[in-house]
N, C-alpha and C positions, 0 to 999 in steps of 0.2 A: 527526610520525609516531611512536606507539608500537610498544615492541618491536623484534624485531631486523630488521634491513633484509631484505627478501630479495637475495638474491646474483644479482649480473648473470648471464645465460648466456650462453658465452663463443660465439666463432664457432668454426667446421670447423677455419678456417686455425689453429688453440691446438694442433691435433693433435702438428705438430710437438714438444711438449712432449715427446711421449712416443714421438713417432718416432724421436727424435734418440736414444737412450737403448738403445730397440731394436736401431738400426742400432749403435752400438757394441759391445752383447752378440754380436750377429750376428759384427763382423769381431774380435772378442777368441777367440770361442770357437773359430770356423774357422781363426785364427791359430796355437789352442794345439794343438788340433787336427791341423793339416797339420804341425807340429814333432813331435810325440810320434807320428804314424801313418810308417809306411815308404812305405804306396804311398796319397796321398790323393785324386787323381782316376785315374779309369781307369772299362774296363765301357763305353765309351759307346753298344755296340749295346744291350744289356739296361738302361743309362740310356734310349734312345730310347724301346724297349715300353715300359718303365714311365712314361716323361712322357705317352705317349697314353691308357695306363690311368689317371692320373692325372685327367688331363685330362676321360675321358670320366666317371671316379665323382665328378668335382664340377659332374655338369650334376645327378641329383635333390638337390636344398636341402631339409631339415628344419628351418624358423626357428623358435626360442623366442623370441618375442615382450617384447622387458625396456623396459616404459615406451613411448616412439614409437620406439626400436631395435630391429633384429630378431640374434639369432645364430644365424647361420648352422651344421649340421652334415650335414657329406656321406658319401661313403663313402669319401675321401681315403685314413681311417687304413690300410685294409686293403693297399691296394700300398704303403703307405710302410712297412708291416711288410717287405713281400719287399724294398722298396729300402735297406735298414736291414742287411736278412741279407747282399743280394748283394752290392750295390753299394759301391766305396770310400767314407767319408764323405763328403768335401767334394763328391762327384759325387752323392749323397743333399740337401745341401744346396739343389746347383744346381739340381735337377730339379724340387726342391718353392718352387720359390724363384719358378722363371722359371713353374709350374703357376700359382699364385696370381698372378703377374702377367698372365696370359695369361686367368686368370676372372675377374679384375676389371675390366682390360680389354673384355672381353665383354660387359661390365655394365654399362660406362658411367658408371662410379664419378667422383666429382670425386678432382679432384689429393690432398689430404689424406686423402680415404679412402683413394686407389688407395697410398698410399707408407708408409700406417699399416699396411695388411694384409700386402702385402709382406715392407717390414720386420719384422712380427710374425711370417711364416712362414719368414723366413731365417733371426731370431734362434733360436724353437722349434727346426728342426731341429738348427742349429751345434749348442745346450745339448744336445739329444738325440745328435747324434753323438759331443760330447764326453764324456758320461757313459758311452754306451754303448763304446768303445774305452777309455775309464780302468778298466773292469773289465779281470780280467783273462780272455785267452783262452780259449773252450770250442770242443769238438769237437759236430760233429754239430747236429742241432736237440732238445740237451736238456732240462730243466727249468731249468738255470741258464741256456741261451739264452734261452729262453724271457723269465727274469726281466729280463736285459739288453734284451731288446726292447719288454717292457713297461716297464722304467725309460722310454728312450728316449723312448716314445710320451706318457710320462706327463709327461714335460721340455718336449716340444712342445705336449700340452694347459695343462698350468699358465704357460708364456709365453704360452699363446693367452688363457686366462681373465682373468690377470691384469692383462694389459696393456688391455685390452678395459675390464675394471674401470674402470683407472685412466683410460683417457683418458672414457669415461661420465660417472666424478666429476668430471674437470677441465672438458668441457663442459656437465654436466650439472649435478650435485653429485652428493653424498653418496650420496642415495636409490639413486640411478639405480646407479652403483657396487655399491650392497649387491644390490641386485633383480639385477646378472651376477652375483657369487659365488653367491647363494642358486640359480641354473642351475647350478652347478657338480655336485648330483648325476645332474642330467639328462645334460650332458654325459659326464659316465665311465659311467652306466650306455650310452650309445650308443659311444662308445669302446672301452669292454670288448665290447662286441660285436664292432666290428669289427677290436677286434686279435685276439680269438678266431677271428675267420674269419680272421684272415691267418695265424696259427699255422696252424691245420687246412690251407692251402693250403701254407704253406709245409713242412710235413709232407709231406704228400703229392708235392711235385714231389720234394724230397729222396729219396723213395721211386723215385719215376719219373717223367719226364717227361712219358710217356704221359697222368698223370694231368689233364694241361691240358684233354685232350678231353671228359671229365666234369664240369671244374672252369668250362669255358667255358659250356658247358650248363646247370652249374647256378647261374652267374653271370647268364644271360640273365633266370634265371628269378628271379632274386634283385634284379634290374635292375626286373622287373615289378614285383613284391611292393613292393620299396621305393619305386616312383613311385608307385604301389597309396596307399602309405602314408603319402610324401610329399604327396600330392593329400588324401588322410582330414587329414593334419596341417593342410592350408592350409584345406581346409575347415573343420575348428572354428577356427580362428585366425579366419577369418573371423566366423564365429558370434560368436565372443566379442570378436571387434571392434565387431558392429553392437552386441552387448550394452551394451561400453562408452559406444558412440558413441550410441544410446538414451538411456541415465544421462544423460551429459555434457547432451544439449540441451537434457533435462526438467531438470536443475540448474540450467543457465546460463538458461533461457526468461526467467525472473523479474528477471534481475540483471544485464543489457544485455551478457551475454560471449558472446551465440548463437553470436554470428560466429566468435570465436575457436576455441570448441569443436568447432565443425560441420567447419570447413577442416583444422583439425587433423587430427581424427581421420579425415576423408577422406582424405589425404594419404598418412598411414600404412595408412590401410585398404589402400588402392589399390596401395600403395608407388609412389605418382607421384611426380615431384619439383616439382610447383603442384600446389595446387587453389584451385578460382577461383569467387566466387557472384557472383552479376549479376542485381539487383534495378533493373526500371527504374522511374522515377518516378510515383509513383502518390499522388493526392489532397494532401495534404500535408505526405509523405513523399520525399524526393530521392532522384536516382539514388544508389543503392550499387556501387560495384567493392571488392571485396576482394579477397586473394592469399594464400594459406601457401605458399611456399617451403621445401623442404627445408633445415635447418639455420642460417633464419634467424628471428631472434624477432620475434616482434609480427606485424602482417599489411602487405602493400603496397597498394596503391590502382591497381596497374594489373595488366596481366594480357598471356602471350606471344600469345596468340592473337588474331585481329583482330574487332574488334567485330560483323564481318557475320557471323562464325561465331554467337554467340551470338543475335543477331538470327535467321537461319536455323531456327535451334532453336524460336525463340519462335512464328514465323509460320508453320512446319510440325508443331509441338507434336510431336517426334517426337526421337530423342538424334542427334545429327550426330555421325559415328566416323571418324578420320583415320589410319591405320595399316595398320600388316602383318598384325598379328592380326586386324582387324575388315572391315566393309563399307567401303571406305575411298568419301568424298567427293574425288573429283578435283578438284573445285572451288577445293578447300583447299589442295589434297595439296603443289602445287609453291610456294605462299603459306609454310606453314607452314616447307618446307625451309628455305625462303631464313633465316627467321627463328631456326634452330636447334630448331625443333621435329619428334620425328620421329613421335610421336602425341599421340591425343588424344582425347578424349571427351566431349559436351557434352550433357547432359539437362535438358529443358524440366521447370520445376518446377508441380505441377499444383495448382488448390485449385479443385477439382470439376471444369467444362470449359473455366476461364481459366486461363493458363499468367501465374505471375506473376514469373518470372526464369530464370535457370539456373545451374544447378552443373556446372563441370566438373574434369577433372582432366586433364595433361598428363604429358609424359613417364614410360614407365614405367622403374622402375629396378631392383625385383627378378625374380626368374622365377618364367617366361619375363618374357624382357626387352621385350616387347611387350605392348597388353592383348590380352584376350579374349571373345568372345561370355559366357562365363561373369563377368568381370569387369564387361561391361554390365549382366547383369543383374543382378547385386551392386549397380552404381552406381545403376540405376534403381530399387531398394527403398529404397536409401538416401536419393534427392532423394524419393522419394513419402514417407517419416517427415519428411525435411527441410521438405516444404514445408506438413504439417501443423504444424511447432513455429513456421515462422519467421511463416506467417499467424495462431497464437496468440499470438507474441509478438507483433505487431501489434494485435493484436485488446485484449492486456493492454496495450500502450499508449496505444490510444483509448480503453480503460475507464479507466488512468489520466489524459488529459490531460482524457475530459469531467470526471471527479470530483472535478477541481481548477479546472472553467472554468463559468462560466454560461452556459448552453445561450441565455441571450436577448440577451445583450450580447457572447456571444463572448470577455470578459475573464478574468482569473484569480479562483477563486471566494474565500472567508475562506477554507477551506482552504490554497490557496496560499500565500495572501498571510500567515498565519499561519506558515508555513514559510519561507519571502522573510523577512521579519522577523528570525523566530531565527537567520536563517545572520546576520543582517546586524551584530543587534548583538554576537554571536562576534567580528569582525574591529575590535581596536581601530585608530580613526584619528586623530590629533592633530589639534585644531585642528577637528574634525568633529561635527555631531550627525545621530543617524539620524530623521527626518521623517518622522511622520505625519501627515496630513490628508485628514478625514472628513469627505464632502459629502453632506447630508442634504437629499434634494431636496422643497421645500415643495411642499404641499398636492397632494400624488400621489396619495391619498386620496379629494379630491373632485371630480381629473382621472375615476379609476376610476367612482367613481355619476354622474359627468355622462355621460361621452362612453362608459361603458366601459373593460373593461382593455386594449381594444387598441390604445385610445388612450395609456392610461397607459405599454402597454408602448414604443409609439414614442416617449415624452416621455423613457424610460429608456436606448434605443438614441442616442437624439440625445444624450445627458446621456453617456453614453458615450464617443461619438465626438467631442464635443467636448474633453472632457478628457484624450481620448490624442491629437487632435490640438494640445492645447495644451501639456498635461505638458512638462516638458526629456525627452529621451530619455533618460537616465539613471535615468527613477521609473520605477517599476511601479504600472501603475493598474490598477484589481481593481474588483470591487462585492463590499462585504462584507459586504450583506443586500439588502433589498427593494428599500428607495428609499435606498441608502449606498453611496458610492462612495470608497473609501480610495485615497489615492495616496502612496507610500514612496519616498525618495530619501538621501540622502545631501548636508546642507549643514553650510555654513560655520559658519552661530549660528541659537540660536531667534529672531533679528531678521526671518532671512532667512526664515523658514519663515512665519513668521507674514506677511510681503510676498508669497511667493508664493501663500500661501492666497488673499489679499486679491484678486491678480491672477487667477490664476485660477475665481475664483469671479465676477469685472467678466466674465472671459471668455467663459464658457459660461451666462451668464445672456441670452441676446440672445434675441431672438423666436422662437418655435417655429411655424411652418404647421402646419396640418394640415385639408384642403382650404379651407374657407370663413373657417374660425377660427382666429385668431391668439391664442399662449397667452404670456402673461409667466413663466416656470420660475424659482425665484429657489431659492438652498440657504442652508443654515445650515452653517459650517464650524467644527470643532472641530480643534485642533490639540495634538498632543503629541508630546515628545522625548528620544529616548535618547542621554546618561544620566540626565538631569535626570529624568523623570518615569517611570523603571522599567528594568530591568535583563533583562528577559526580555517574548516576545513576547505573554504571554497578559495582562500586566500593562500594557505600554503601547496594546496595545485596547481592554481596558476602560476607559484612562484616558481615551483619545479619544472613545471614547463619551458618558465623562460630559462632556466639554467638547463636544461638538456638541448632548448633551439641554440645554445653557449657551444653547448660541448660538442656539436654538430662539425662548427668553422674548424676545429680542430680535433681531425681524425683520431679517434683512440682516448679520448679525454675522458676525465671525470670535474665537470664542473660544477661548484657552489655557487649559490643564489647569493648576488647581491644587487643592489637598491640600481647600482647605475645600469643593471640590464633591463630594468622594469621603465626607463626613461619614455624611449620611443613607441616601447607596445604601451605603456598607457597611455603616450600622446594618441595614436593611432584609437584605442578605445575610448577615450575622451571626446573624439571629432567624430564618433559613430549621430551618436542624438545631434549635435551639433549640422553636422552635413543634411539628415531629415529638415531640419526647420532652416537652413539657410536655400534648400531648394523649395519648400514652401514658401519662404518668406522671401523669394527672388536676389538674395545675395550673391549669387554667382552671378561672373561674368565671363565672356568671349570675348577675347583678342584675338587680333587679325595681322597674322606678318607675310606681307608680299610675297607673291613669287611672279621671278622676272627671267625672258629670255637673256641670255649669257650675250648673244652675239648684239640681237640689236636694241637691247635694255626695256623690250617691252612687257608690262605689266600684263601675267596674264592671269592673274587670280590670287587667293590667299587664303593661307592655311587657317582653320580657326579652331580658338585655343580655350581650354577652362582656365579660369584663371579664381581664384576664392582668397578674399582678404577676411579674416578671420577678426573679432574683434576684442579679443583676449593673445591668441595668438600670432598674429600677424599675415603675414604671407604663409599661405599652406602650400607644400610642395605637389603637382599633378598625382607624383606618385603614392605622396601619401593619401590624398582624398579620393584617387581612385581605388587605392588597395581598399581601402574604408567602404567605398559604394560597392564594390564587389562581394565583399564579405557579409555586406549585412542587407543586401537584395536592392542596395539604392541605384547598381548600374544602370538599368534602363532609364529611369528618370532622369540619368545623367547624360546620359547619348542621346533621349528624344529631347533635353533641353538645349542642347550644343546644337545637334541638325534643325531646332524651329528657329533659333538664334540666325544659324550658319543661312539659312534659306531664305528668312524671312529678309537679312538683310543682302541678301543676293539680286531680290526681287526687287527692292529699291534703288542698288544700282541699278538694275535693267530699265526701270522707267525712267534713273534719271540720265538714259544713253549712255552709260557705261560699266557695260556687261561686264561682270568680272564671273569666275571658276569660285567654285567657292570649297575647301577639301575640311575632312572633320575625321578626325580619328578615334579608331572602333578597338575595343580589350578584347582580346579571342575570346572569349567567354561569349559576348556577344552573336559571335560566329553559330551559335550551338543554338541559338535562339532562332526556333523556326516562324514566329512570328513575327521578325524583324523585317525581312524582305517587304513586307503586307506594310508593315508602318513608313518604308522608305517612299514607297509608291502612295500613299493616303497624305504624307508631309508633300512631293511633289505637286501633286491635286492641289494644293492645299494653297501651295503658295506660288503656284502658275511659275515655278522655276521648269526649263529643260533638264534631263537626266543627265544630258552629256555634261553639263555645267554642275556637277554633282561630284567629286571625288573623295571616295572612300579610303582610307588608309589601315593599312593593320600590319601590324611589324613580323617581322618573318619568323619569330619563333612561333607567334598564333597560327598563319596560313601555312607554315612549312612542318607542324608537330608531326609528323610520322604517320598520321591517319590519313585518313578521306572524310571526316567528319564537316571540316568546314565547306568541301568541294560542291553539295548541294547548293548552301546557302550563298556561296560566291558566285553558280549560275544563274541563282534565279535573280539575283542584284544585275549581273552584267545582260540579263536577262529585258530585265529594266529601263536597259541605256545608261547604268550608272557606270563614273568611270571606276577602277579599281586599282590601287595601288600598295606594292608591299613596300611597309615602312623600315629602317633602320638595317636594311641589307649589308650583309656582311659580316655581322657580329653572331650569327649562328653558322651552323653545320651545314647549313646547305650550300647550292650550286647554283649557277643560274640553267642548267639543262633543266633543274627542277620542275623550275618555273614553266617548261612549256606545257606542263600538261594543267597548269591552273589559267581559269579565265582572267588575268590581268591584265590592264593595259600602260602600268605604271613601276617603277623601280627608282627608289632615293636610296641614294649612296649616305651611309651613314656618317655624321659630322666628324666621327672619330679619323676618318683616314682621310675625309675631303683636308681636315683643318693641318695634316701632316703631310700632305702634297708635294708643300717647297722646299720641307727641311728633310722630310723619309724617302728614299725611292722606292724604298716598296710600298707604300701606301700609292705612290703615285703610279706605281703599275697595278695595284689590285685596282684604282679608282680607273683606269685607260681599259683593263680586261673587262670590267662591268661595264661600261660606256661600250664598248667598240660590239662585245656578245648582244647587249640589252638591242642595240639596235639591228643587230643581223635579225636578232627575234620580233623584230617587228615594235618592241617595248621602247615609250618614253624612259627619259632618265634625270632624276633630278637630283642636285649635289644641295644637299642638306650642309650647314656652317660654314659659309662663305664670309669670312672677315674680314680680308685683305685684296688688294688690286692682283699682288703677285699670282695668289691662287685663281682669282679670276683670268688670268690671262692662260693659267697652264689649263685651266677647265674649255674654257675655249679654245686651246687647241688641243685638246683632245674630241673636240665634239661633241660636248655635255651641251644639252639643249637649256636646260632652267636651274638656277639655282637660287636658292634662299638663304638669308644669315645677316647679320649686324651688319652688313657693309652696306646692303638695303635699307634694311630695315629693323630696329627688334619688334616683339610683338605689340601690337601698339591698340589700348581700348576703342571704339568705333570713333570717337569723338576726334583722337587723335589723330586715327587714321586719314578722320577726311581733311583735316589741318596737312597729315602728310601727303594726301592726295594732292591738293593745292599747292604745296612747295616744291611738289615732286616731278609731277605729271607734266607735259606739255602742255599748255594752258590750248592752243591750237583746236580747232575743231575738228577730232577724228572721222578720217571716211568712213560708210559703213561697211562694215566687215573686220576693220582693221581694230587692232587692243590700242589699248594708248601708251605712249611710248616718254619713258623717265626722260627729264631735263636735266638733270645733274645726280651725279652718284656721289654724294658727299665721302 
């Protein structure tokens, strides 16, 4: 833990700290006291009035609110002025001494507070009588009386403030300490009040005694005023309690201290000595009992009151009140005795018409020393805010457990298990490594197109349930994508990990029902280890991943991560930012490789090509920088740079009289993209090329996938006038009958069987059966890798109309090409209409 510790909070029982200390000042000063005075007790009829007037000006309380303490101030000061004037000291001492014992007693104070107050009101006076008898003697009620009696009172407030401080800080700290002195001008501004009023009285009787009868009169009415104002004071104190106690819950909602804040600040609100919440069991959340107790930390888990009370509350949704001040439940009432409880109040907490716990609070301790009809309905705003935060903080923590779980398997989602991880590798253990293994469940894929996904999704629930019933109880098993299931533990060696992959993947491989049909589920597992293969959580996922795309190539496997499987995926992530700023920055280029007819070597267009010289890496392969643009949203960029390329330089052949074809090949991905057609047709506009002079390519596994997804987009293209052509024919599943129901007007025979012609015969009969169908269908045909003379002569007699490859040409930058144009081309003035026709076939 960083930073400074926070400081224990000490218990009630610490008090003594600072009682022991009081009670000394106490019997030192009434010591020095009763030595230096001639006559120190006496008076005790005019001691008796004044202890009952005492008595009765500390029933209205004025609390300053300092932290969860409150201080207290009454109208005490004003008869201890006259007991000050009259009275011998040490009989001033006794009267304010046995006063305070006598109202905190009333209050039901524990031991520590009842002997802290005390003490602090015997000490204050002793210092106030001592002061005020070490002056020296004045006649009369004059201005220097006066100041003597104001010393006095100001001896008794500064032991009162101070000490109060101090024990604050020792149970509290520091804070709590500084928030009573900083009351300190509140205090003397109500001080000076009421020793002002004790002056003016004591004036007055000094005058005549008569004067009691007006003085009584208008004490009654000063008795009003100040209850008047006492009640205005507890009212905002109130205010500014739910204020706080508002704050606190919207603070805590977020950060799992609801509990804490909500009881607290009840506690104190209320000035109970419990308050108690009672959440009963709901969905897959546990009962809750909490407890704040007056002056002890943290919360308890039980509560004084007996569990039917709260029940009652719940099944009557209504607040159940046990007390002198309220509607009391007799039900309770002799229960609750027995138990040391002598009220209580218990509110059903509402979240619309279902009561979902209840808040209550127990004994009251300040005044009145009971609760109140008004104190209910204080408690009852306060559970109706309560039970809108604590059903929000509910509500935020099933928005956080779904955001971390799969809604279909019920497990921990990558999220989680991304967070599981980084706490995991944090904790070193000797002797330990922390285990990953990713189970990649085979052909889930064409579970989904056969049966359905609702098949597939039961293959996944089973795949699930098998592995958490298998796992050691010590992993976390998660799905950490579609068909992935990661499970994370804590072993001995990567021997072990690798034994239990092995095991657990024998395990949850066993037959799957699903009513008539029985499925074989078999996974590919990929395994990695911290610290051997990464140090943080984002690194040893990736690395399992590339060991489970490992374990794929070989059916049934269990492969470990190592460095040389990470080669090519992070070449391919490395060229992601790379490929953005090289199409920014114009890096890319198109090459251009001829296509020529076969019989009479005329040039009738060319294919064009990406081509990226990288400047770290060199030459980047098509496929790798396309996979790159595809994954990380650069393909379009990358197809309208090739077709402005392919177009713009189509258009400067045509003006400089020789019209070339110009073809540009399209990712099925592309396909799916309904606003491509719109962009083929805006590029045409654009650069005054014809559509026919426009040729599309897309290889057969994109146009032939088993859908009808690409078939819109292929109409409105050929829609266009654009020509269209399926690239790399042959190497998939399909046929050419396929073909007739897509609008294409093109077919390349794929290089693989053209370039096997002279030495295969079956390549040279698959290359004669597409030639000879393509054209019944009406379909051009062009034989892709044409190297050699030989194979040109058997392409020509079979009737292949165009073909392209090394023996023309390779693909050659614009620059070169028109260098090969010139070496190539018949230099001869072409008729119009006619392509222009090769001089030599090197």
């Amino acid at each position: 833990m960083s930073g400074r510790d926070k400081p224990r909070r000490r218990s009630s029982e610490d008090a003594w700290i600072i009682t022991a200390p009081l009670v000394l000042l106490a019997v030192t000063c009434a010591t020095v006291t009763g030595l230096i005075t001639d006559r120190p007790f006496g008076g005790w009829a005019p001691a008796a009035l004044l202890l009952v007037v005492m008595l009765l000006a500390s029933g209205p309380v004025v609390g300053v609110v300092i932290r969860r303490q409150s201080l207290g101030m009454t109208l005490t000061d004003l008869p201890l002025v006259l007991a000050f004037y009259f009275l011998p000291p040490l009989a001033v001492v006794l009267i304010y001494t046995l006063s305070s014992l006598v109202t905190h007693l009333r209050h039901r104070m524990a031991a520590p507070k009842l002997w802290f107050n005390v003490a602090r009101a015997a000490a204050g006076t002793s210092l106030g009588a001592l002061v005020l008898h070490a002056l020296p003697p004045a006649d009369g009620v004059a201005p220097y009386t006066w100041l003597g009696l104001c010393l006095a009172i100001s001896m008794v407030i500064l032991v009162s403030v101070t000490s109060i401080a101090a024990v604050q800080t020792l149970l509290v700290g520091w804070p709590a300490g500084r928030e009573t002195i900083r009351a300190l001008p509140s205090v003397a501004l109500t001080t000076g009040i009421n020793v002002s009023a004790g002056l003016i009285v004591l004036m007055l009787l000094n005058e005549s005694w008569w004067s009691l009868a007006p003085l009584a009169a208008l004490a009654a009415g000063l008795v009003v005023v100040y209850r008047s104002y006492a009640e205005f004071f507890q009212q905002h104190r109130t205010l500014t309690g739910m204020y706080e106690l508002s704050r606190a819950i919207s603070a805590s909602g977020q950060d799992g201290t609801l509990a804490d804040a909500l009881l607290g600040r009840v506690r104190a609100l209320l000035q109970a000595e419990y308050a108690t919440l009672w959440l009963p069991a709901q969905g897959r959340h546990p009962e809750t009992l909490l407890t704040a107790r007056v002056d002890d930390p943290g919360l308890l888990d039980t509560a004084p009151t007996p569990p039917e009370l709260r029940q009652k509350a719940v099944d009557t949704a209504r607040p159940i009140t046990v007390g002198r001040g309220v509607s009391s439940d007799p039900e309770f009432r002799e229960r609750l005795a027995e138990h040391g409880v002598k009220d209580t109040v218990v509110v059903p907490l509402r979240s619309g018409r279902v009561v979902i716990g209840t808040l209550e609070v127990t004994n009251r301790l300040g005044d009145p020393l009971h609760f109140t009809q008004r104190d209910v309905a204080v408690f009852e705003t306060v559970a109706a805010h309560a039970a809108v935060a604590l059903e929000n903080s509910r509500l935020v923590d099933r928005l956080r457990h779904d955001a971390e779980h799969d809604a279909l398997t019920r497990l921990p989602n990558r999220r989680r298990l991304t967070a599981a991880v980084a706490e995991a590798v944090k904790i070193r253990a000797p002797g330990e490594v922390v285990a990953l293994l990713l189970f990649d469940v085979d052909r889930l894929r064409q579970v989904n197109e056969s049966l359905g996904h609702a098949a597939g999704d039961k293959v996944l629930v089973e795949v699930a349930e098998r592995l958490r019933a298998c796992a050691p109880s010590s992993a976390l098993v998660g799905r950490a994508g579609g068909d992935e299931f990661l499970v994370t533990l804590r072993l001995e060696s990567t021997e072990a990990a690798l034994e239990l992959a092995g095991q657990l993947r024998e395990q949850i491989r066993d037959e799957m029902v699903f009513d008539a049909l029985t499925l074989d589920v078999d996974t590919a597992v990929g395994v990695a280890v911290h610290p051997d293969h990464g140090s943080d959580a984002l690194a040893l996922l990736q690395r399992v991943d590339l060991a489970t795309t490992a374990a794929k190539s070989v059916p049934g496997s269990v492969q470990l991560y190592s460095p040389a499987l990470e080669s090519r995926s992070l070449r391919r992530l490395g060229l992601a930012g790379d490929l953005r700023r090289a199409l920014d920055d114009g890096e890319l280029e198109v090459y251009f490789q001829p296509k020529v007819t076969l019989r009479d070597r005329r040039l009738v267009g060319v294919e064009c090509l990406a081509r990226w010289e990288h400047p770290a890496h060199g030459t980047v392969a098509p496929d790798d920088f396309v996979a790159v643009a595809e994954h990380t949203g650069q393909l379009g960029r990358l197809t309208e740079f090739v077709l402005r390329e392919s177009l713009r330089r189509s258009r400067d052949w045509q003006q400089g009289g020789q019209p070339l074809a110009v073809s540009v090949n399209l990712a099925a991905r592309t396909l799916t993209d309904q606003h491509f057609p719109s962009l083929v047709g805006e590029l045409l506009d654009e650069y005054g090329v014809p559509p026919q002079r426009l040729t599309l390519e897309i290889t057969e596994a994109g146009v032939l996938d088993g859908t009808e997804r690409p078939i819109p987009t292929l109409r409105r293209l050929r829609d266009l006038g654009v020509r269209l052509s399926v690239d790399d024919f042959g190497t998939g599943n399909s046929s050419l009958a396929q073909l007739r129901r897509l609008p294409v007007h093109e077919v390349k025979v794929d290089r693989s069987f053209v370039q096997g012609m002279a030495t295969d015969p079956g390549d040279l009969a698959i290359v004669n059966a597409v030639v000879t169908l393509s054209q019944q269908f009406g379909l051009a045909v062009v034989a892709e890798g044409v190297e050699s003379e030989l194979t040109l002569e058997l392409l020509q007699d079979i009737g292949c109309e165009i073909g392209q490859g090394f023996l023309f040409s390779r693909p050659l930058p614009y620059e070169r090409l028109e260098a090969w144009f010139a070496a190539q081309v018949d230099p001869e003035p072409v008729p119009a209409g006619e392509l222009p026709r090769l001089r030599v076939v090197p």
